[in-house]
C-alpha positions as CSV (number, residue, x, y, z in Angstrom):
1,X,0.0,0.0,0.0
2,X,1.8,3.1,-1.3
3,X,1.1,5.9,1.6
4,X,1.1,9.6,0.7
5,X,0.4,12.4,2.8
6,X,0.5,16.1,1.8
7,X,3.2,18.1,3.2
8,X,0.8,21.1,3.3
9,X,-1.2,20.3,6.3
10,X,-3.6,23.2,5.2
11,X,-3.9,20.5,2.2
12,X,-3.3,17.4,3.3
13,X,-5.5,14.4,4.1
14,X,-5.1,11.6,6.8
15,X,-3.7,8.3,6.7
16,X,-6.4,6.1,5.0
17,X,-8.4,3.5,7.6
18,X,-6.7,0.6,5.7
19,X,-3.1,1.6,7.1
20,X,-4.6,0.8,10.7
21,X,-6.9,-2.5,9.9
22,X,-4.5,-4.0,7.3
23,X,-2.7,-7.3,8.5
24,X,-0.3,-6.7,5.8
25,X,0.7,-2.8,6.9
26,X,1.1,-4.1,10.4
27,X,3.5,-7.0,9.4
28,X,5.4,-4.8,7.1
29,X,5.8,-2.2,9.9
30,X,8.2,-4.1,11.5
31,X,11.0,-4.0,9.2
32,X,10.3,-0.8,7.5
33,X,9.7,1.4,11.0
34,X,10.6,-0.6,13.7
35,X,13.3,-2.4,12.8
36,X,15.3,0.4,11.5
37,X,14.7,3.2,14.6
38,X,15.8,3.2,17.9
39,X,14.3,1.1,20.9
40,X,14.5,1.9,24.5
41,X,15.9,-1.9,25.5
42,X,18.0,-1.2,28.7
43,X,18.9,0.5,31.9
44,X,22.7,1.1,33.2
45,X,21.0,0.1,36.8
46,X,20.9,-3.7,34.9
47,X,24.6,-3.8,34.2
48,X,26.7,-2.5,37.0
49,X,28.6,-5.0,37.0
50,X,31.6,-6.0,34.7
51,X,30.4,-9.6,33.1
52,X,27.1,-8.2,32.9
53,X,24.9,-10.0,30.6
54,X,21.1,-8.9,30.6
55,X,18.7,-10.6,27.8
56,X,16.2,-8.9,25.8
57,X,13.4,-9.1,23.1
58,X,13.3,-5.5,21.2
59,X,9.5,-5.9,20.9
60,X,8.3,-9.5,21.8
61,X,5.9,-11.1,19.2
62,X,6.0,-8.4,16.7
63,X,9.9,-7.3,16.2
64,X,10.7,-10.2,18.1
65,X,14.2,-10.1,17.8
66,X,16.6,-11.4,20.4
67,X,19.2,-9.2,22.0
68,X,21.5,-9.6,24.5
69,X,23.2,-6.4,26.5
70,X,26.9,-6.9,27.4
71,X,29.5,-4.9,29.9
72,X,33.5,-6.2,30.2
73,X,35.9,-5.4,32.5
74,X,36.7,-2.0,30.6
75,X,33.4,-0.5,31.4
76,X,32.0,-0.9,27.2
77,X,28.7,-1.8,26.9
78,X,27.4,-3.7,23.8
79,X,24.4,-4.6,22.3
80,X,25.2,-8.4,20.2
81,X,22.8,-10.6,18.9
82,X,21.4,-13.4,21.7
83,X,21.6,-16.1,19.0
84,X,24.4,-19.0,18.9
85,X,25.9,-18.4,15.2
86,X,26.2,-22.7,14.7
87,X,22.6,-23.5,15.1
88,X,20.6,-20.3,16.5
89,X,20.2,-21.3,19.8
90,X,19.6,-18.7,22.1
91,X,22.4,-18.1,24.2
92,X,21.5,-16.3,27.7
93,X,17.9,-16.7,28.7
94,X,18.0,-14.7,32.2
95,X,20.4,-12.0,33.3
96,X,24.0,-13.1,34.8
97,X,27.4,-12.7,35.1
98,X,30.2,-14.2,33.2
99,X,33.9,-13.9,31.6
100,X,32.2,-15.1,28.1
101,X,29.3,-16.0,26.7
102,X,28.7,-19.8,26.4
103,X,25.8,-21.8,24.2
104,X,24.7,-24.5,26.1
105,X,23.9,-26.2,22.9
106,X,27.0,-27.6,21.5
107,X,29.7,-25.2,24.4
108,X,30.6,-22.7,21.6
109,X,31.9,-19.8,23.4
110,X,32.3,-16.0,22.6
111,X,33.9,-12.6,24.2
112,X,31.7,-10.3,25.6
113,X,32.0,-8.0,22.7
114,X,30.7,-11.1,20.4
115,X,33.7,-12.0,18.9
116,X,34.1,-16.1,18.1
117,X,36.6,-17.9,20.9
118,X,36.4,-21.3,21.0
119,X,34.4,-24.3,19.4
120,X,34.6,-28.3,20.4
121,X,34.8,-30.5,17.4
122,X,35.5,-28.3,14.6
123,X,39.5,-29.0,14.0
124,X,38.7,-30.6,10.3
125,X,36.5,-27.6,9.6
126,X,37.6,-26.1,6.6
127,X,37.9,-22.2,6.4
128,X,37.0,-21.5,10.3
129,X,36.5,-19.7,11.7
130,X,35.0,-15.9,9.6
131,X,33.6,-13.1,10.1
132,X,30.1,-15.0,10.3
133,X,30.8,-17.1,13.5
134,X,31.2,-13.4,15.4
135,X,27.9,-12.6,17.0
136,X,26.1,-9.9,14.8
137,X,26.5,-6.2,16.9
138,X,23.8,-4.1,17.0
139,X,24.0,-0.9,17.0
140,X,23.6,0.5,20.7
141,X,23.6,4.6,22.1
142,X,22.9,5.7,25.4
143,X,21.0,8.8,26.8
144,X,22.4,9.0,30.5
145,X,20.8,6.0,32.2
146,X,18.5,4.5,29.3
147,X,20.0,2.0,27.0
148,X,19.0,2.2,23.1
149,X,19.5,-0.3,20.5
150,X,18.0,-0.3,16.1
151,X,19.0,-3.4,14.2
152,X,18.9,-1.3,11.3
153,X,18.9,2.0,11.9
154,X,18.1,4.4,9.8
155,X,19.8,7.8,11.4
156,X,21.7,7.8,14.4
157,X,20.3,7.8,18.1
158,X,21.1,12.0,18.3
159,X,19.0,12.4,15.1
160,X,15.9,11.4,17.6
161,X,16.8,12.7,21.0
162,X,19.4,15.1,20.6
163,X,16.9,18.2,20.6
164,X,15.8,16.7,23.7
165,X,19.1,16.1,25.3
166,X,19.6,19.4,24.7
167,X,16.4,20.9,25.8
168,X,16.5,19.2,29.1
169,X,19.8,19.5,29.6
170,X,19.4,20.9,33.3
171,X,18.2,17.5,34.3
172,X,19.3,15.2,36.8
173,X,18.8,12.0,34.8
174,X,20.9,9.9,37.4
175,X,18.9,11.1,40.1
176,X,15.6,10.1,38.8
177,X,15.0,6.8,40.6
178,X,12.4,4.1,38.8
179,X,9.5,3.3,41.1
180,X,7.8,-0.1,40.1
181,X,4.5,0.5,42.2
182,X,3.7,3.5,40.2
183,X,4.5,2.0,37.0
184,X,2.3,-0.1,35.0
185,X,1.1,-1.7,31.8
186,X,-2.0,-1.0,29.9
187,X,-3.4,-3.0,27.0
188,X,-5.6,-0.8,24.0
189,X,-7.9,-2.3,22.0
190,X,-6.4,0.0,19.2
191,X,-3.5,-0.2,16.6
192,X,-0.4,1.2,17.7
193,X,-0.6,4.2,15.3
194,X,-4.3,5.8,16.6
195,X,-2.5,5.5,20.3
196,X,0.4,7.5,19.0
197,X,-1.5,10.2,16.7
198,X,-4.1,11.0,19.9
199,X,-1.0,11.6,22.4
200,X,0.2,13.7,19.5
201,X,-2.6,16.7,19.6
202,X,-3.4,18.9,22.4
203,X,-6.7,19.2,20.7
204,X,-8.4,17.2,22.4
205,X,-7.8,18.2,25.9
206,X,-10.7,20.2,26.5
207,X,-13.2,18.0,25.2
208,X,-11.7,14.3,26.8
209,X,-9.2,15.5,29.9
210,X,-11.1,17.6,32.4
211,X,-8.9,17.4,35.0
212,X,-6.3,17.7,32.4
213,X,-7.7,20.9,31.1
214,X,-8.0,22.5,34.3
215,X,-4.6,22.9,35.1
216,X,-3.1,23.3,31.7
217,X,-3.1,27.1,29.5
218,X,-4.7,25.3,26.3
219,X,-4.5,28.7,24.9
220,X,-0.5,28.8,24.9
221,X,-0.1,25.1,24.5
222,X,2.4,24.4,21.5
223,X,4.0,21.8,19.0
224,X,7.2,22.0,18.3
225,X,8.4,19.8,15.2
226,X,12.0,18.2,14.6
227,X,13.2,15.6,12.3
228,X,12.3,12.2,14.2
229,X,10.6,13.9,17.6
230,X,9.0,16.6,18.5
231,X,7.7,18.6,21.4
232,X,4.3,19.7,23.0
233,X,5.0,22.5,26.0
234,X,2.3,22.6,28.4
235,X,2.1,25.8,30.6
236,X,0.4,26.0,34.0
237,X,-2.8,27.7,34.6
238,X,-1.6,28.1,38.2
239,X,-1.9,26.5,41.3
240,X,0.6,23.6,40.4
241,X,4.1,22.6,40.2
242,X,6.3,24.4,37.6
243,X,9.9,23.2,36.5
244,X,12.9,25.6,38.5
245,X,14.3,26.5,35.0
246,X,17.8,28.1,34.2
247,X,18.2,31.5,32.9
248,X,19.6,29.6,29.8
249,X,16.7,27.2,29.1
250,X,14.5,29.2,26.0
251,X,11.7,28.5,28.3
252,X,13.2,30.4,31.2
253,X,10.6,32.6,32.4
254,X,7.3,30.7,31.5
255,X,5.3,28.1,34.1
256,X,6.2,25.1,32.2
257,X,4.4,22.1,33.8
258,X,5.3,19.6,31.3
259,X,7.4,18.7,27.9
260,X,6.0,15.8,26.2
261,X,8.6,14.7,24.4
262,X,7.5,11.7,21.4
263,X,10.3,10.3,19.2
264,X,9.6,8.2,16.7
265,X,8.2,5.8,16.3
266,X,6.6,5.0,19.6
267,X,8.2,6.6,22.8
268,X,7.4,9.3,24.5
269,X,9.0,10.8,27.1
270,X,6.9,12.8,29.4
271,X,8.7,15.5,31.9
272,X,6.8,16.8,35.1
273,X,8.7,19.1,37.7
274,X,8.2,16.0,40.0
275,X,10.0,13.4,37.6
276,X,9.6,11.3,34.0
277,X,6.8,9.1,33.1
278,X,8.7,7.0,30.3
279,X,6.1,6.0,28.2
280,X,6.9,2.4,25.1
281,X,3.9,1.6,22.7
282,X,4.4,-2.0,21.8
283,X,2.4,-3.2,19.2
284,X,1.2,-7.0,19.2
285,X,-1.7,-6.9,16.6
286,X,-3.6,-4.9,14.0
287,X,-5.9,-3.9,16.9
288,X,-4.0,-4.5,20.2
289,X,-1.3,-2.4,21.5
290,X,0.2,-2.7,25.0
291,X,1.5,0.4,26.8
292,X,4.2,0.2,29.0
293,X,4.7,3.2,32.0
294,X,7.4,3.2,33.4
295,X,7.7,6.4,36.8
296,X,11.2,8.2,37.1
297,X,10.2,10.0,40.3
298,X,12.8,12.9,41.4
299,X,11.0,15.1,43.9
300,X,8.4,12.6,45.9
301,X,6.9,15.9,47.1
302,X,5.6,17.3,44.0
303,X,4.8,13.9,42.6
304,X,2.7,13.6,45.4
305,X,1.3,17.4,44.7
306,X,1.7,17.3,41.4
307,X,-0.1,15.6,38.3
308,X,1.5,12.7,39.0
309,X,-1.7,11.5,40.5
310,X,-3.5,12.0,37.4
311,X,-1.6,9.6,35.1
312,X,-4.2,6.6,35.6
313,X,-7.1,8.7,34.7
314,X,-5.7,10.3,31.6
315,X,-4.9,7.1,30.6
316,X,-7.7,5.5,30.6
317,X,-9.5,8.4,28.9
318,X,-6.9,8.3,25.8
319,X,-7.8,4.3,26.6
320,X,-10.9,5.0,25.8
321,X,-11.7,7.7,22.6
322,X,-8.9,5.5,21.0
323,X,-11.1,2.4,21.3
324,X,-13.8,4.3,19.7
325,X,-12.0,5.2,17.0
326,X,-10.5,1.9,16.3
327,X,-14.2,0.9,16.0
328,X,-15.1,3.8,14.1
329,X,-12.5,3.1,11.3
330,X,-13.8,-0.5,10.5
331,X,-17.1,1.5,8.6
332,X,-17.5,1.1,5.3
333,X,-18.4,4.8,5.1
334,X,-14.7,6.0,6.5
335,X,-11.6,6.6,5.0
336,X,-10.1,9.3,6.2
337,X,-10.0,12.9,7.4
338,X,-8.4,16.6,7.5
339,X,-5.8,17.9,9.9
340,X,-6.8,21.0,12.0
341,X,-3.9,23.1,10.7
342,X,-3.1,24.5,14.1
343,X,-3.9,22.0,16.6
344,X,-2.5,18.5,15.0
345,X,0.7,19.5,13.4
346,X,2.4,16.6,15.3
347,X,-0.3,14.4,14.0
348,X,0.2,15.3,10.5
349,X,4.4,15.2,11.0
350,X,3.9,11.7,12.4
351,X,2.1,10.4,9.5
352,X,4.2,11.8,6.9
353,X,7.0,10.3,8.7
354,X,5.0,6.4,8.4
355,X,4.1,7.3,4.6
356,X,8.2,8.5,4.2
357,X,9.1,4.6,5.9
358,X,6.6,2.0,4.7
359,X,7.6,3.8,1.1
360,X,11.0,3.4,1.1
361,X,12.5,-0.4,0.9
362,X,14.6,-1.2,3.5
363,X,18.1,-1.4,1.4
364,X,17.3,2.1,0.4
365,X,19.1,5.4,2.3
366,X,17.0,7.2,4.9
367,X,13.4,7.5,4.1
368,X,13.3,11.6,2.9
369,X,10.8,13.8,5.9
C-alpha cells in the first residue's frame, strides 16, 4: 500500500483506515519502522557489574528479535545478537554474570564484545573460523541512564533525542529513581498508530481531559516539530508545580508544567517538575497495543502534589476515545479525514514520517521527511 500524505497540512489528508486494519501494513511495519529506529531496551541500573549479561526481546511477538546487552571489564557496553551463530540457539535466557558468553547447545563460546573464541569439534572444519561465527553487533547509544538499541537504523540515536538532550539539559537523569509500584502496563484495544496520533494533539484536551484541562493554558499550548521527535510544551494555569528553570533554558521565564517529548516511532518521554513518566507503545496486533509506563520520580513531594496523581485517569480516557476510533474506522463509510492546521501538526508530522518509511525499501538510504 503506497502511503502519501500532503506536506501542506492546510492540504493534506489523513492516513487512510486501511493503514490501521491491514494485517499486511502491520507486518510490514516491522521491518520498514521498527526495525530500522531506535528502541528503548535497557537501563545502566541492569549492568553494574563488569560480566554483565542482561537478555532482551526488542519488541516480543512483533519485532521479536533477540538481544542480548553486554558490559567487560573495561566499562563498554554492547548490544550483540542473543543467538548462537552454529545452530541459533539462544544463548542467555536470564540476566548473569560471566567472563564469556557460552551456548549451552554444542559449548561454543564467545567474548563479551561477540567475537568467536572457542568451538569443540570443529578441528577438520575447513575455512573457520570468519567473520560469520562473530555474534552480529547491533547498533547501541545511550542517553544517561537509558540504554537504546535499532537493528537497522536508519539515522543515528542523536538524530531522535538530541533536541531533547539538549532541551533538558538541566536535568538530573541519574537522580531520577524508577519506582515499580507507580508504574504499570495498559493493553488498548487500538492499533499502535491511533494510540500515538491522539497523544500527539493537544486538541483534544478540553473536550476528553477535564482534569487535564483544568490545570493546563490550552491557549499557549504548543507543537514543536523536529526531524524524528517533537515537542508539546504545556504551561500551568496556576496552582501547580512548575519546572525551577535556568536563565539559559529558552523556556526560562514561563510556568512550564510539562514537555512531552515523542520520538519516533513509539516513545514518548513525558517530563513533570516531579519526575519522568517513560512511556513504550508496543504493538502486538492490527488492533492491540500494550502500553508500558514506566515512573522516574525525582521530587516525591511534588509527585505527590503534582499531576502525578492523574496519570491513571488520563490514561484510561486516551484508553478509551482510541477504542472508539478503532471501531469507528472499520465503517465502510470512513476513509479518512483533514488535519486541523493549528492544533494536529504533530499528528500530521507523524504520518508523513509512516508514509516517508513504509515507502521506502529497507536497502534504500533514509526515508526523505
Amino acid at each position: 500500500m503506497k502511503l502519501f500524505i500532503d506536506p501542506d497540512i492546510r492540504k493534506a489528508s489523513t492516513l487512510p483506515s486501511e493503514f490501521y486494519l491491514s494485517v499486511d501494513s502491520f507486518k510490514t511495519s516491522a521491518d520498514l519502522i521498527f526495525a530500522r529506529t531506535w528502541q528503548i531496551l535497557a537501563d545502566t541500573d541492569e549492568l553494574k557489574l563488569a560480566g554483565a549479561l542482561v537478555p532482551k526481546t526488542m519488541l516480543p511477538g512483533f519485532v521479536d528479535e533477540p538481544l542480548v546487552f553486554t558490559r567487560d571489564k573495561q566499562d563498554n557496553i554492547r548490544c550483540l545478537s542473543n543467538v548462537c551463530t552454529h545452530r541459533g540457539n539462544l544463548l542467555i535466557e536470564h540476566p548473569c554474570t560471566d567472563t564469556q558468553i557460552r551456548c549451552r547447545y554444542h559449548g561454543r563460546r564467545f567474548e563479551l564484545d561477540g567475537t568467536f573464541k572457542h568451538m569443540p569439534e570443529f578441528d577438520q572444519a575447513e575455512c573457520f573460523p570468519t567473520k560469520k561465527d562473530n555474534l552480529p553487533k547491533v547498533a547501541t547509544g545511550a542517553w544517561d541512564r537509558f540504554l537504546f538499541a535499532s537493528i537497522n537504523p536508519a539515522c543515528p540515536l542523536d538524530e531522535l533525542i538530541g533536541e531533547m538532550k539538549k532541551r533538558l539539559s538541566f536535568l538530573p537523569l541519574n537522580e531520577f529513581k524508577h519506582t515499580p509500584e507507580h508504574s504499570r502496563d495498559y493493553l488498548v484495544k487500538a492499533n499502535w498508530a491511533l494510540y500515538c496520533e491522539n497523544y500527539l494533539e493537544g486538541f483534544h484536551i478540553p473536550f476528553v481531559h477535564e482534569s487535564l484541562n483544568n490545570i493546563i493554558d490550552y491557549n499557549t499550548y504548543t507543537t514543536e516539530l523536529y526531524r524524528y521527535s517533537s515537542l508539546q510544551l504545556a504551561l500551568s494555569k496556576g496552582g501547580e508545580p512548575v519546572f525551577e528553570l535556568p536563565k539559559n533554558s529558552p523556556d526560562y521565564g514561563k510556568e512550564v508544567i510539562a514537555y512531552y517529548y515523542w520520538v519516533f516511532p513509539n516513545m514518548m518521554f513525558n517530563f513533570y517538575p516531579w519526575g519522568l513518566s517513560l512511556n513504550i507503545i508496543r504493538p502486538i496486533g492490527p488492533a492491540l497495543t500494550k502500553v508500558s509506563f514506566m515512573t522516574y520520580i525525582w521530587d516525591q513531594a511534588k509527585f505527590d502534589s503534582g499531576s502525578g496523581d492523574m496519570l491513571d485517569k488520563v490514561e484510561r480516557e486516551d484508553e478509551a476515545v482510541v477504542e472508539n476510533v478503532q471501531r469507528g474506522i472499520r465503517s465502510r463509510l470512513y476513509e479518512n479525514g483533514r488535519y486541523s492546521p493549528t492544533r494536529e501538526t504533530g499528528t500530521h508530522h507523524f504520518h508523513r514520517l509512516i508514509a516517508a518509511f513504509m515507502n521506502t525499501p529497507v536497502q534504500d538510504s533514509t526515508p526523505a521527511g
